[in-house]
KOLDOMI-963207 format. One record per residue (C-alpha): chain; x, y, z. Coordinates in nm, 4 decimals, m for minus. Example, Ala and Ser with C-alpha at 12.3 -4.5 7.8 and 13.67 -1.06 7.14 Angstrom:
BEGIN
<rec romar="A" X="1.2300" Y="m0.4500" Z="0.7800"/>
<rec romar="A" X="1.3670" Y="m0.1060" Z="0.7140"/>
This chain:
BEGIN
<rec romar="A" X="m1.7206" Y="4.0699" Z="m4.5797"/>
<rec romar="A" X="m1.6097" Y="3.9394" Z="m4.2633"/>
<rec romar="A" X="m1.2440" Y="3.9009" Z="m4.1401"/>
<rec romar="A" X="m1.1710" Y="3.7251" Z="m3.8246"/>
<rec romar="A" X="m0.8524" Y="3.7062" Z="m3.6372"/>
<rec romar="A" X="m0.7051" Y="3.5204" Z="m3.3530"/>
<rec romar="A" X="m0.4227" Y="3.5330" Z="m3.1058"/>
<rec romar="A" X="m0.3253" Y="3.2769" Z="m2.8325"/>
<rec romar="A" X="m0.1893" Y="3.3565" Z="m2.5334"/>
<rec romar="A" X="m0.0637" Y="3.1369" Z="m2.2328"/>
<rec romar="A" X="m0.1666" Y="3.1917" Z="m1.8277"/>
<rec romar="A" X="0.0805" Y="3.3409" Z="m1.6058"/>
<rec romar="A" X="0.1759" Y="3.0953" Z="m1.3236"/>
<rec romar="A" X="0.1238" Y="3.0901" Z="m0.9945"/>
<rec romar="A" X="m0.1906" Y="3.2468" Z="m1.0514"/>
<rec romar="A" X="m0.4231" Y="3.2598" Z="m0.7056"/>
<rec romar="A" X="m0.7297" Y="3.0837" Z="m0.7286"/>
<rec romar="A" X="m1.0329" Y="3.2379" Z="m0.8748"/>
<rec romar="A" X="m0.8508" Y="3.5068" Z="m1.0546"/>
<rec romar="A" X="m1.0401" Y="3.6902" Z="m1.3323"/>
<rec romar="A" X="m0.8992" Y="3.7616" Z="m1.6496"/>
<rec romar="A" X="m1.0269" Y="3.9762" Z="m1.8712"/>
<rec romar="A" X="m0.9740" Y="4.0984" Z="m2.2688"/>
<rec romar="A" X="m1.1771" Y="4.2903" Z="m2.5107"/>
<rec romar="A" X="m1.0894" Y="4.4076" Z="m2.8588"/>
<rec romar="A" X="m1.1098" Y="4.7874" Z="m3.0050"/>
<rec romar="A" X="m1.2134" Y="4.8757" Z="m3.3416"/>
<rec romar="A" X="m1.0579" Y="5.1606" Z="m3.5661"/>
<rec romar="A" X="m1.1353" Y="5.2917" Z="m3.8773"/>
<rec romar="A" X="m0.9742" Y="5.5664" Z="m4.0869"/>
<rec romar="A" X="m1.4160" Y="5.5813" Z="m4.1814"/>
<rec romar="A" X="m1.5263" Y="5.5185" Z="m3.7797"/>
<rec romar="A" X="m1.5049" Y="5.8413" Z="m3.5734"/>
<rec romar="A" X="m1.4480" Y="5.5940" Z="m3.2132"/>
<rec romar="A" X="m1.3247" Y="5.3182" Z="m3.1814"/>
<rec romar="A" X="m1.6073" Y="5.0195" Z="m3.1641"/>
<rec romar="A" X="m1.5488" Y="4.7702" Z="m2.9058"/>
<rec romar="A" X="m1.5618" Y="4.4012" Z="m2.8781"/>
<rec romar="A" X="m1.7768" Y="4.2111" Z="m2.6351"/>
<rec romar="A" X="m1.5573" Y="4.1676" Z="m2.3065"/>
<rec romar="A" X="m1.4372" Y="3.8080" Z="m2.2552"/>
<rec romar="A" X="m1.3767" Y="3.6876" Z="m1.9345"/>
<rec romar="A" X="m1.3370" Y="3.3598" Z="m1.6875"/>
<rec romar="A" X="m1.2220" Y="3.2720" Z="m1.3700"/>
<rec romar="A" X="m0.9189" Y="3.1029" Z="m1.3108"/>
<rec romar="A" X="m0.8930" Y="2.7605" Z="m1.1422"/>
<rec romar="A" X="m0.5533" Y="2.6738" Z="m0.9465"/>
<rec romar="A" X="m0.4425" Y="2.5731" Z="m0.6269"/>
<rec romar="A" X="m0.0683" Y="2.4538" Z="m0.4668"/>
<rec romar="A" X="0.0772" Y="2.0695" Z="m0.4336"/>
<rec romar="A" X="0.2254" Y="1.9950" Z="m0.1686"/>
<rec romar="A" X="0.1779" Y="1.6274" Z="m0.2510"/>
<rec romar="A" X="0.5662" Y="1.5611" Z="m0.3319"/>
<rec romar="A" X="0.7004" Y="1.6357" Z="m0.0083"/>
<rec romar="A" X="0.9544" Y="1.3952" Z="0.1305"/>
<rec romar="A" X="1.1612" Y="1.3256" Z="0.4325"/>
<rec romar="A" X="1.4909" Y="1.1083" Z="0.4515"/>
<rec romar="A" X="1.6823" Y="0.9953" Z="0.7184"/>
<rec romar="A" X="2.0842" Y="0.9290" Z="0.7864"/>
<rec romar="A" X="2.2577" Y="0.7690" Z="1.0440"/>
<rec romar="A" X="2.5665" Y="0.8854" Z="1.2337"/>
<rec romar="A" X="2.7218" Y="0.5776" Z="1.3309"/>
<rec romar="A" X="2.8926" Y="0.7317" Z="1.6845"/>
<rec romar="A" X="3.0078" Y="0.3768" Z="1.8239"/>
<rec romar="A" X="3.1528" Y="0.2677" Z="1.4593"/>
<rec romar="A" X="2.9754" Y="m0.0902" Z="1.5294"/>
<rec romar="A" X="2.7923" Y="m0.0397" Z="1.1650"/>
<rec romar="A" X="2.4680" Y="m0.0670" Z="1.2771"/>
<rec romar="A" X="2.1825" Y="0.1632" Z="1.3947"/>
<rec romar="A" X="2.2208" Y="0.1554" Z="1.7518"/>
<rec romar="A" X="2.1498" Y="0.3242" Z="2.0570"/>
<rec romar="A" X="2.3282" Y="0.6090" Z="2.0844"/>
<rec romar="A" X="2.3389" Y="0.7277" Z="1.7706"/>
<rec romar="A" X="2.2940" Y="1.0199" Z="1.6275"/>
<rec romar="A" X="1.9952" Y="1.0768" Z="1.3408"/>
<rec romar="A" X="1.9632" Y="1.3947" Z="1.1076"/>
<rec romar="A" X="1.6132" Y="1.3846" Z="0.9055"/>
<rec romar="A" X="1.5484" Y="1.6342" Z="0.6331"/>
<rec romar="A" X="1.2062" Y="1.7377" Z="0.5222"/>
<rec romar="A" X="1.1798" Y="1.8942" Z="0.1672"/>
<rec romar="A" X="0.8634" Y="2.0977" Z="0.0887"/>
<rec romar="A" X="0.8314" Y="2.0863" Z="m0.2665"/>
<rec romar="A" X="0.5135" Y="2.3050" Z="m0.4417"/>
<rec romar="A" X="0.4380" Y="2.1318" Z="m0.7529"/>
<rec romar="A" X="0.1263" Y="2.3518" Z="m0.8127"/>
<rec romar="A" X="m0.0423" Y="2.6535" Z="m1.0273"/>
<rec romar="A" X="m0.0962" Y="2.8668" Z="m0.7194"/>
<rec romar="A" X="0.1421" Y="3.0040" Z="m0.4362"/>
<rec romar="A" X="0.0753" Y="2.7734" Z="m0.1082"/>
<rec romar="A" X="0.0133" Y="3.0637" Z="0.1478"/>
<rec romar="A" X="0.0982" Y="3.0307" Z="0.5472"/>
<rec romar="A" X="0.2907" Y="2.7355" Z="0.5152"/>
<rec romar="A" X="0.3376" Y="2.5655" Z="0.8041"/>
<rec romar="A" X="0.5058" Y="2.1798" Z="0.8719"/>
<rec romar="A" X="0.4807" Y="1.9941" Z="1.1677"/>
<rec romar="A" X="0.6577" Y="1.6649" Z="1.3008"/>
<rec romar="A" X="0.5918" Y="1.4840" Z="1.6068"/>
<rec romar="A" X="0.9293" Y="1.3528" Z="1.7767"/>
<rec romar="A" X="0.9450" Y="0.9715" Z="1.8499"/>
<rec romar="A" X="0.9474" Y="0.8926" Z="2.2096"/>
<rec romar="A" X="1.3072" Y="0.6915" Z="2.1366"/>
<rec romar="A" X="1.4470" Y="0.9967" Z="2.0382"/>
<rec romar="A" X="1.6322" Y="1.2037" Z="2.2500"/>
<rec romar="A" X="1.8443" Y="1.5771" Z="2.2713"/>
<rec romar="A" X="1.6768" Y="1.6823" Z="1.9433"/>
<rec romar="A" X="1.8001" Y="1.9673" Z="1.7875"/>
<rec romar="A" X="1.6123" Y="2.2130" Z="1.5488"/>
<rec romar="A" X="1.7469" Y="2.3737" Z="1.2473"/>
<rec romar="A" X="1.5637" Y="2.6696" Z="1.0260"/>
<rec romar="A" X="1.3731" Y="2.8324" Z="1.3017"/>
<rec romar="A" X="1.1507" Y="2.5483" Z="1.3753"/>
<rec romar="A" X="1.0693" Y="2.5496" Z="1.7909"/>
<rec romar="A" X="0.9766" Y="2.2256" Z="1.9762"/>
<rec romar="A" X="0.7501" Y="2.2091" Z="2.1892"/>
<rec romar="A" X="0.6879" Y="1.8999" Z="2.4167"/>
<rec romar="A" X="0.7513" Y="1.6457" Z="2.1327"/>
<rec romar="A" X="0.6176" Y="1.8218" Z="1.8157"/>
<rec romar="A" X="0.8210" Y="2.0826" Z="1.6049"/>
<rec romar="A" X="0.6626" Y="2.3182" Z="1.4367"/>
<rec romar="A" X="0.8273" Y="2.5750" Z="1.1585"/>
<rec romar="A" X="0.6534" Y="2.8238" Z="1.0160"/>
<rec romar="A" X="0.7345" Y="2.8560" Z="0.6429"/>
<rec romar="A" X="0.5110" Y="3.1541" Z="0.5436"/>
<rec romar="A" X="0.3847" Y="3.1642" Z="0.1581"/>
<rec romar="A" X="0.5335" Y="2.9199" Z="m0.0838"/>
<rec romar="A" X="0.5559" Y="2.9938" Z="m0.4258"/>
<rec romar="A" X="0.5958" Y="2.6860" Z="m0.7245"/>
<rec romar="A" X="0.8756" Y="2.4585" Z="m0.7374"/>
<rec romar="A" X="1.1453" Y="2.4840" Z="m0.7763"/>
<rec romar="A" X="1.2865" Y="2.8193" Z="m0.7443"/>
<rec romar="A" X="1.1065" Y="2.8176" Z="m0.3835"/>
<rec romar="A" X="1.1438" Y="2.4500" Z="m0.2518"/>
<rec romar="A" X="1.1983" Y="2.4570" Z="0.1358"/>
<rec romar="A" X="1.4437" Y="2.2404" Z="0.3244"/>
<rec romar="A" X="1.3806" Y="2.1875" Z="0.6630"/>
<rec romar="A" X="1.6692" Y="1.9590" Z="0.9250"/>
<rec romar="A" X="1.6499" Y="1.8251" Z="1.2846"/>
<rec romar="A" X="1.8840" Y="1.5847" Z="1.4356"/>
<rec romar="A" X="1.8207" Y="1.3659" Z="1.7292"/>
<rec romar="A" X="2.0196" Y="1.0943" Z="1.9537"/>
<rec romar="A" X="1.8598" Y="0.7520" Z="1.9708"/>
<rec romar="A" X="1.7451" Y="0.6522" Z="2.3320"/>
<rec romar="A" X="2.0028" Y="0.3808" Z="2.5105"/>
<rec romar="A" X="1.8482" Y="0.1321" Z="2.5781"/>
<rec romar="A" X="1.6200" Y="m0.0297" Z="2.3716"/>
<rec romar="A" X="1.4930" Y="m0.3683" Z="2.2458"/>
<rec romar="A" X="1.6708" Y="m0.4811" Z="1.9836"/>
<rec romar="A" X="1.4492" Y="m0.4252" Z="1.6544"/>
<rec romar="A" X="1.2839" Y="m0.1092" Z="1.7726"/>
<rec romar="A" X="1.1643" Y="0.0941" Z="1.4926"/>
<rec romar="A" X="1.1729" Y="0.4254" Z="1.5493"/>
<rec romar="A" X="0.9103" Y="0.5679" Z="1.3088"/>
<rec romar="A" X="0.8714" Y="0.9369" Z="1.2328"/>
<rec romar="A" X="0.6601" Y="1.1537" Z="0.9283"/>
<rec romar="A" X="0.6304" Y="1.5453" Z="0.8752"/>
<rec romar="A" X="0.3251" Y="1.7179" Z="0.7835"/>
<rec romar="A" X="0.2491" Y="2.0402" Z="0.6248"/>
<rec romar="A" X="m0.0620" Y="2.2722" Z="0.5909"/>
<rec romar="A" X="m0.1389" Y="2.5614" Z="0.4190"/>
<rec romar="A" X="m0.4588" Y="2.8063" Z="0.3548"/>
<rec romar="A" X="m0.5611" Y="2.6673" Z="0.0579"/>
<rec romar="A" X="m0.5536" Y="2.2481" Z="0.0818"/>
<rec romar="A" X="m0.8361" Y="2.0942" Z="0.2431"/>
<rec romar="A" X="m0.5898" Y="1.8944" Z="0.4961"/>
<rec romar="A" X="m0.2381" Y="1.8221" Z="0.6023"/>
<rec romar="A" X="m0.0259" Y="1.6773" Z="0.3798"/>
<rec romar="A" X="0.2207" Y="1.3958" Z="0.4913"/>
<rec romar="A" X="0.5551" Y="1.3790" Z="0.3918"/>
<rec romar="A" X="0.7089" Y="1.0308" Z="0.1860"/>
<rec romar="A" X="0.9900" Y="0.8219" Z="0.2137"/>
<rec romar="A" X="1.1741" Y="0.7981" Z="m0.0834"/>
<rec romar="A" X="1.3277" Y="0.4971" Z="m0.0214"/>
<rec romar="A" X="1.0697" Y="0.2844" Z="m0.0384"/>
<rec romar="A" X="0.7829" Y="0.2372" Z="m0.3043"/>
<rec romar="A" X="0.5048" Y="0.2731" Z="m0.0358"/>
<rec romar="A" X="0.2880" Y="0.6348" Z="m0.0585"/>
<rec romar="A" X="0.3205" Y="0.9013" Z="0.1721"/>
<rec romar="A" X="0.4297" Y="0.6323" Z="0.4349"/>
<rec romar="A" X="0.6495" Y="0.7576" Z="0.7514"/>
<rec romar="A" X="1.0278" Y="0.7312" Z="0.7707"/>
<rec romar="A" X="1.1429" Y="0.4694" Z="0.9844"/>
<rec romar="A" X="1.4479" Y="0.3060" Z="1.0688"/>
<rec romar="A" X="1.5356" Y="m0.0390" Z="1.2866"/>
<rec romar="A" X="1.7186" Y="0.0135" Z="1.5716"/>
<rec romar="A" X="1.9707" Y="m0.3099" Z="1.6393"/>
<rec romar="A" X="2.1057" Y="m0.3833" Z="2.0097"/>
<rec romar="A" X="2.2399" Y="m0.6501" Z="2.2079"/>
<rec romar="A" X="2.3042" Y="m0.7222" Z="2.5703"/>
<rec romar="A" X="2.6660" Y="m0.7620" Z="2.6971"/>
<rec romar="A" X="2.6564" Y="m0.9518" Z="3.0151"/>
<rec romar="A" X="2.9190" Y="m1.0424" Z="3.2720"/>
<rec romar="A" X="2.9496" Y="m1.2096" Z="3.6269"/>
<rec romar="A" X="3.1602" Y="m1.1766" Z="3.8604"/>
<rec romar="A" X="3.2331" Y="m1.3833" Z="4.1646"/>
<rec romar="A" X="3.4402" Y="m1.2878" Z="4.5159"/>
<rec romar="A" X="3.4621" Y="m1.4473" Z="4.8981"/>
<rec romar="A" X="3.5924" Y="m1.3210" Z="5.2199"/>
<rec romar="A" X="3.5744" Y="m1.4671" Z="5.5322"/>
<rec romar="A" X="3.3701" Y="m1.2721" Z="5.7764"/>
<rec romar="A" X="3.6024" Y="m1.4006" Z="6.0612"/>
<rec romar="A" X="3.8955" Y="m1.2817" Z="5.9422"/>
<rec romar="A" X="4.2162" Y="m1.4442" Z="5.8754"/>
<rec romar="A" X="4.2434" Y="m1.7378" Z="5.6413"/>
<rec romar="A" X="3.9589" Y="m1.9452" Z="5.6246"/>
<rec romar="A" X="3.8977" Y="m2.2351" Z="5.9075"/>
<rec romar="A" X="3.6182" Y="m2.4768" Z="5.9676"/>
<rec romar="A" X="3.3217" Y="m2.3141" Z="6.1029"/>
<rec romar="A" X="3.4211" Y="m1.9904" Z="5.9704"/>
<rec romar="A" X="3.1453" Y="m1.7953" Z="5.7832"/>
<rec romar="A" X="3.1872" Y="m1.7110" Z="5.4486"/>
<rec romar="A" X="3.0332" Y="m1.4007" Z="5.2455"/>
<rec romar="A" X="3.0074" Y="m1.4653" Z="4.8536"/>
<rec romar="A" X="2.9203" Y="m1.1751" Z="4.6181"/>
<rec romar="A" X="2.8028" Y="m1.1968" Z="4.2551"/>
<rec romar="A" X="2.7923" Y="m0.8666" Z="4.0468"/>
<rec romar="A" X="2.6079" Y="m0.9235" Z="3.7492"/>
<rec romar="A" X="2.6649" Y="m0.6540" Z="3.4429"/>
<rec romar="A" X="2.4916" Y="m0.5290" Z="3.1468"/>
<rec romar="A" X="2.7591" Y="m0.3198" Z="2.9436"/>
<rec romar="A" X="2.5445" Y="m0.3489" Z="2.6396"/>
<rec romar="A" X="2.2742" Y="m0.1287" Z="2.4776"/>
């Protein structure tokens, strides 16, 4: 006679790559003086983290109220690390390299700048989204610039186990893992001004010499 049972089961998660699991039956008789054991069953686990989801967005402080993006400015980006994974991402760490048109950044959640990257070190990550990681920096938009200057900025994070960086997404548009940018709008607000004296002094006669001055200003961005 033969009797065969079964039992499913399902795999923990996060689970780190390449872990063994292992089971093996037992056996027992009221007519078998030890128990007889099973064969041992066993395989190797196969997982690894996703980073692949992570996205960065960007919103404007409009400081001069003209309803534009304009220099001046202020800009706060947020990076969310998301871990969409079977396995905890382990040493996290996210980097993001500062536009040149942005100035008087500051840092949130540890991160430290240094010349114009900022790097913050996340440590292990385990799966979304119990663990998801926000990261912040703001920035002031350099005055002046050329009116339709994209300022164009993307974060990317590593960890031990992926192959290479990932880069992070802008939501807002349908484009893959494509950089955040934004268009920076500006104008020019020139004036003249025009003044005479006569270098003689007194009111002005013939043959006097007279000094004229133009001041030309830019009060725009």
């Amino acid at each position: 006679e033969e009797i065969i049972l079964s039992f499913t089961a399902v795999i923990d998660s996060p689970l780190d790559n390449g872990t063994i699991i292992q089971n093996q039956g037992l056996l027992v008789a009221n007519e078998v003086i030890q128990p007889v054991p099973t064969n041992l069953v066993s395989f190797s686990v196969i997982s690894a983290p996703d980073l692949s989801t992570t996205t960065k967005t960007v919103i404007t402080q409009d400081l001069d109220s003209d309803g534009q993006v304009s220099p001046g400015d202020r800009v706060d980006y947020t990076i969310e690390i998301h871990n969409t994974g079977n396995s905890v991402a382990s040493n996290v760490v996210v980097t993001d390299q500062i536009d040149p048109y942005l100035e008087n950044v500051v840092v949130g959640q540890g991160g430290v700048l240094s010349g114009d990257t900022i790097t913050w070190d996340v440590g292990d990550m385990g799966i979304s989204p119990a663990v998801d990681v926000i990261l912040t920096f703001s920035a002031v938009i350099a005055s002046p610039l050329v009116d339709g200057t994209i300022i164009s900025n993307q974060a990317f994070a590593a960890a031990d186990e992926l192959a290479s960086q990932v880069p992070s997404d802008d939501p807002g548009t349908s484009e893959v893992d494509d950089p955040t940018d934004i268009v920076v709008h500006s104008q020019a607000v020139v004036t003249a001004t025009k003044t005479v004296s006569d270098q003689n002094g007194g009111d002005p006669m013939p043959g006097d010499t007279l000094l004229y001055i133009i001041t030309i200003q830019n009060s725009g961005n």
